[in-house]
C-alpha positions in Angstrom: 0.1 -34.4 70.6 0.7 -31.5 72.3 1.5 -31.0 75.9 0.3 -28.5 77.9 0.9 -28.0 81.3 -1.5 -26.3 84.0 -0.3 -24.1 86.6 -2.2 -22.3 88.7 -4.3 -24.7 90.7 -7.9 -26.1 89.8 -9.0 -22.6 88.8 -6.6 -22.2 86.2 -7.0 -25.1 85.2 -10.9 -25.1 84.2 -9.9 -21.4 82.4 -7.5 -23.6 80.3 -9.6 -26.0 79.2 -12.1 -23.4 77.8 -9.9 -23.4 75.4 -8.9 -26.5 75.0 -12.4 -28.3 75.1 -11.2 -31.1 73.5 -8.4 -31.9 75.8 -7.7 -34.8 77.9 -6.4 -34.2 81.3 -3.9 -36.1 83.0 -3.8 -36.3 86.4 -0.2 -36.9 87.9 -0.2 -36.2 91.4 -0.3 -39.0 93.9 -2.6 -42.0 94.0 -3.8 -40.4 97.6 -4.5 -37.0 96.1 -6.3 -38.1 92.9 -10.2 -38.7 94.1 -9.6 -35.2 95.8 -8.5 -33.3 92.9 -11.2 -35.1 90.9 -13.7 -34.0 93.2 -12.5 -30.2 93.2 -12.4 -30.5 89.6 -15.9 -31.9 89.8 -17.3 -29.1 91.8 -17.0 -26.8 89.0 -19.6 -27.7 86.2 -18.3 -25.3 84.1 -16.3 -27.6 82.8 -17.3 -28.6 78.9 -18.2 -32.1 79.0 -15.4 -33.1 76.1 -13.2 -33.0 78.3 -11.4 -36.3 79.3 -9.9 -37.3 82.1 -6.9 -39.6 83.6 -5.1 -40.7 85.9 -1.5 -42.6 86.1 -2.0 -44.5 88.5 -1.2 -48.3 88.4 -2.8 -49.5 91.4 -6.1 -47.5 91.0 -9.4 -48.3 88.6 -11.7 -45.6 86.9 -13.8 -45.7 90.6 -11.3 -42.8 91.6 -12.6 -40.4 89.2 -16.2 -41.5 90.2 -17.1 -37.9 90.7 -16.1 -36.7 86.9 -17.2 -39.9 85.3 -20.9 -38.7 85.4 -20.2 -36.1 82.9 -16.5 -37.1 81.3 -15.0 -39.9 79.7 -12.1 -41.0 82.3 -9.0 -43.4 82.0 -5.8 -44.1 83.4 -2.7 -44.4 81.6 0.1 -46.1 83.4 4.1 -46.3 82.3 5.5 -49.2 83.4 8.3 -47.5 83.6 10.5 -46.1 86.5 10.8 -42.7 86.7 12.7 -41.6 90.3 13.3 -38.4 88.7 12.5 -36.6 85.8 13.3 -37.9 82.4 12.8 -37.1 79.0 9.9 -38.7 76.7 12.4 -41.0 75.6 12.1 -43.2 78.5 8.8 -44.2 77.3 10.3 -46.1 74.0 9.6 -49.5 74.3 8.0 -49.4 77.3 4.7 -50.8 78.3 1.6 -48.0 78.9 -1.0 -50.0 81.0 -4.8 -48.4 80.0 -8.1 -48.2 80.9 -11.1 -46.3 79.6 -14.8 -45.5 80.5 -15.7 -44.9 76.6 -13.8 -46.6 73.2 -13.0 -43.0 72.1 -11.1 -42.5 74.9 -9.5 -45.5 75.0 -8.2 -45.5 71.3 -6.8 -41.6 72.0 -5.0 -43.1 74.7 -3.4 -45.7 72.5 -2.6 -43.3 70.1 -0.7 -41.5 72.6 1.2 -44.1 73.8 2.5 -44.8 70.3 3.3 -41.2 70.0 5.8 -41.8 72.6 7.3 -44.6 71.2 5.6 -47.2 73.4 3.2 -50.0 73.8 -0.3 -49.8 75.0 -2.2 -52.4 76.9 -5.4 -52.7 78.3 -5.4 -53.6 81.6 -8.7 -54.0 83.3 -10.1 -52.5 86.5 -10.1 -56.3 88.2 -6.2 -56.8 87.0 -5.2 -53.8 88.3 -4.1 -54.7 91.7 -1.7 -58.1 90.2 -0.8 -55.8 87.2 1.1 -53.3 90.0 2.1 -56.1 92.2 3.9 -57.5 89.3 5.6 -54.3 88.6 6.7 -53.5 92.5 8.4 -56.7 92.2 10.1 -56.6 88.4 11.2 -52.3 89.8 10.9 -51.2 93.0 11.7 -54.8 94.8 14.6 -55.6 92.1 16.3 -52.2 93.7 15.7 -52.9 97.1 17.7 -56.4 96.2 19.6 -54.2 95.0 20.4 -52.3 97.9 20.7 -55.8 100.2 23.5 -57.3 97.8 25.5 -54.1 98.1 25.1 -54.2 101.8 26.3 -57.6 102.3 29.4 -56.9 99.5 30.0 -53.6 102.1 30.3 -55.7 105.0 33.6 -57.5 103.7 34.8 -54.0 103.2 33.7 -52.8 99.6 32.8 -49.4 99.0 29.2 -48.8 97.9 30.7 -47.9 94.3 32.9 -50.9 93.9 29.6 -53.0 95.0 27.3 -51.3 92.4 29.9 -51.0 89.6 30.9 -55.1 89.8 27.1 -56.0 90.4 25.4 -53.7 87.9 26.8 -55.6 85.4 25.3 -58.8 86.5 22.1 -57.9 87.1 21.9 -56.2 83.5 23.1 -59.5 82.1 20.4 -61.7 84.3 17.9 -59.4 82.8 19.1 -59.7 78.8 19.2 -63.6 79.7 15.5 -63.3 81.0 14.2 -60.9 78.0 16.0 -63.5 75.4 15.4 -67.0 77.2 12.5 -66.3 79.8 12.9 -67.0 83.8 13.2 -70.3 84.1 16.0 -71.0 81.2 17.9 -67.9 82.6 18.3 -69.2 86.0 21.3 -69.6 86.7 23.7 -70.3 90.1 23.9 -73.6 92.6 20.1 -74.0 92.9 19.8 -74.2 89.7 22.8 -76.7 89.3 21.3 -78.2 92.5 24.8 -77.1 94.7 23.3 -77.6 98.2 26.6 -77.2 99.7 26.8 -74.1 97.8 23.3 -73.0 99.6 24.2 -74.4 103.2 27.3 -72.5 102.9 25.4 -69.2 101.9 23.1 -69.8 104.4 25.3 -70.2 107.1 27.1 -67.1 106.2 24.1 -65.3 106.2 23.8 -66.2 110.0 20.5 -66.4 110.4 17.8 -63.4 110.9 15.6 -61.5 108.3 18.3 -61.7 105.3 18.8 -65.7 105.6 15.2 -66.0 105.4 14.8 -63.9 102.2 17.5 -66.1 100.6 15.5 -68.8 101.6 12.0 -67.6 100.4 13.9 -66.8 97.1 15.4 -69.8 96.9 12.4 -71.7 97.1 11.3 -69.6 93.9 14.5 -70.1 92.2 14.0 -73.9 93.0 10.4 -74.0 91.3 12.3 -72.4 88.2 15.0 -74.7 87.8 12.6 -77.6 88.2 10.9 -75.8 85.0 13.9 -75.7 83.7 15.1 -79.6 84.0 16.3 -79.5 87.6 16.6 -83.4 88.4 13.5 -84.5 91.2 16.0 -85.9 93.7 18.5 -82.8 93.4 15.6 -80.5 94.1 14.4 -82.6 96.9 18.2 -81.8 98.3 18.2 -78.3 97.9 14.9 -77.9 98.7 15.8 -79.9 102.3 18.9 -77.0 103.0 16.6 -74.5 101.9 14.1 -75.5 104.8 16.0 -77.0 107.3 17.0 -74.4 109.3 13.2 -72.9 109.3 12.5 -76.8 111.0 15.4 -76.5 113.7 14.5 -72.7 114.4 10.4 -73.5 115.0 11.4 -76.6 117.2 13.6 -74.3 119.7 10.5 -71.8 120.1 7.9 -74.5 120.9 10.7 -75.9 123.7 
């Protein structure tokens, strides 16, 4: 596989790929800019029609290259991977490629190319695109904004940011090795999965009410569903389930005074 990058805007680019009419193009700006570019791209029917292209978007289907599909094979080939800068190709070891693909050929190119970079292709469908993303703002983007709140809260008894992320880091790495090894629900661990309630009512009323109590709670109730998987005892999850909600109850009777 070789890698060649275009510089030079749309124009250059259709120059480049009269040599290279075998390529496949990938398309890496943002999901907002890609049925544009597609479209300019389109515009120009000088094009040769071997030409693929893709996108790497993970929210987007095939529709957004609509206006090359006509005449090119298009795809989409999606890390599921986090990349808040630039890294080297071996971030993509062991890491999931979600892919799609108007024509087998193309498909089977892009599978090829995911192994080439040491990583795992998967099909994922135009109508399991939307849950595919969702599922991956919640396992990335979401697990660093939790991130962010449980170094917030450790600053507010007077940590600095690096003492929070250095003694946390730690734990969240080994929560995830536990999950990769055991799956969620046997890796939970903590007092709703030990079915502490005065562990939770304590939290919750250090929390002090407001936006972060409620996430606790709305989490909790998700950690409560896993520990039942995991063996929870009915009547100890009916407890914790009761301190999880009963400040939601109190707080909706006040407003409808």
């Amino acid at each position: 596989m070789r890698l060649v990058p275009a510089r030079g805007g749309v124009p250059a680019l259709v120059r480049l790929l009269h040599s290279h009419p075998e390529a496949i193009v990938f398309l890496t700006v943002p999901d907002g800019a890609i049925a544009t570019l597609a479209r300019a791209i389109a515009g120009r029917d000088v094009v040769p029609s071997s030409v693929a292209f893709v996108h790497c978007s993970g929210a987007l289907g095939l529709g957004v290259l609509g206006s090359l599909g006509s005449a090119h094979a298009v795809g989409s080939f999606h890390p599921l991977q986090s990349f808040p800068n630039p890294r080297s190709p071996e971030a993509f070891r062991g890491s999931l490629v979600g892919i799609d693909a108007s024509t087998v050929p193309l498909r089977r190119r892009l599978e090829r190319r995911a192994r080439d970079l040491g990583a795992k292709p998967r099909s994922v469908a135009q109508t399991e695109r939307v849950i595919y993303h969702a599922a991956a703002v919640f396992a990335s983007n979401y697990l660093v904004a939790l991130a962010g709140l449980a170094v917030e809260l450790l600053e507010t008894i007077g940590w600095s940011e690096a003492d929070a992320i250095a003694g946390l880091v730690p734990l969240m790495e080994g929560a995830l090795e536990e999950v990769a090894r055991r799956g969620p629900a046997r890796a939970l661990t903590g007092p709703i999965r030990r079915g502490d309630v005065e562990t939770v009512t304590h939290h919750l009323e250090g929390l002090s009410g407001g936006p972060v109590a409620d996430l606790y709670r709305m989490l909790g109730r998700i950690a409560l569903e896993l520990a039942t998987e995991a063996g929870l005892e009915p009547a100890a999850a009916r407890r914790v389930n009761r301190a999880l909600t009963r400040d939601v109850a109190a707080t909706r009777r006040r407003r409808q005074r």
